[in-house]
N, C-alpha and C positions, 0 to 999 in steps of 0.2 A: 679908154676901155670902160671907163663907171659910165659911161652912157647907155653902152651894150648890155650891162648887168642892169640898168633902172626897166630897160625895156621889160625886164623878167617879171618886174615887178606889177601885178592888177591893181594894188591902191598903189597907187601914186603920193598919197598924203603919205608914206615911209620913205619917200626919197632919200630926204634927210639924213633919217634914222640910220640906212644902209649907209648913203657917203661918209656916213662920218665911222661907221663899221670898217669901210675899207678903204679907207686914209688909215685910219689908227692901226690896222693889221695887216696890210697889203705883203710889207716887205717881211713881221713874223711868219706869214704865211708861206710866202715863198723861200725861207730859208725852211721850215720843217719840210716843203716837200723835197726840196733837193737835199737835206740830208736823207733821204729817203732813196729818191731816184738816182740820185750822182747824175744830172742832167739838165743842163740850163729850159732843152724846150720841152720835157716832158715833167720840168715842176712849174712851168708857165701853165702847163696844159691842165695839170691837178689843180692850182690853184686857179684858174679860172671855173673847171666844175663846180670846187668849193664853194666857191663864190656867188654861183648860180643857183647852187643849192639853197645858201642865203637868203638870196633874193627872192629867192621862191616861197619861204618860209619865213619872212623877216617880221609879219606879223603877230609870230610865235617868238622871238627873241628880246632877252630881255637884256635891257643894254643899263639898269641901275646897277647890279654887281658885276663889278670889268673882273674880277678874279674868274666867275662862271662864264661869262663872255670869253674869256682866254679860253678857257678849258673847251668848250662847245667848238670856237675855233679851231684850237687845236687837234680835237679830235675830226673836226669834220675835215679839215684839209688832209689829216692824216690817214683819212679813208678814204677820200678823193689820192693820196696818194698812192698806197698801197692797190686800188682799182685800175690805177695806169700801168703800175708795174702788173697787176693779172696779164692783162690787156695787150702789154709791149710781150710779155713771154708767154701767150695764146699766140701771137703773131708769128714767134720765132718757132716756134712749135711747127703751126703748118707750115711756114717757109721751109722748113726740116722735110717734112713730108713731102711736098711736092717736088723737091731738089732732088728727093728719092724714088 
């Protein structure tokens, strides 16, 4: 999967930087979204956004203080999570509607 997330990535000289972002957070990450979700493939899915988002922005991350590294983490997976749950109950929504 870090191969997938480096593609995201335009400089490439941050490889590094990110794999060593998601080794060190992978599995924090995946447990805040599924406390979140209660759903093994819908905190894979948030955490993968997460992730991507990262990677998109890795040249803005600063990885000297791990306490604000946590926190940015945390918050970003936690908004990648809460977006999947909009998302999954948008879905269920119109499935309502159309059922009817």
């Amino acid at each position: 999967m870090l191969s997938t997330f480096l593609l995201a990535i335009e400089d490439h000289s941050y490889d590094s930087k990110f794999a060593e972002i998601y080794y060190e957070f992978e599995e924090y990450a995946y447990k805040i979204a599924y406390d979140i979700l209660k759903d093994r493939r819908s905190a894979e899915d948030a955490v993968q956004d997460a992730f991507f988002g990262i990677a998109a922005n890795i040249k803005n991350v600063d990885t000297n203080d791990k306490e604000k590294l946590k926190i940015y983490i945390t918050v970003t997976v936690r908004n990648a999570a809460v977006d999947t749950l909009r998302r999954s109950r948008r879905g269920e929504q119109g499935a309502e509607i159309i059922e009817a």
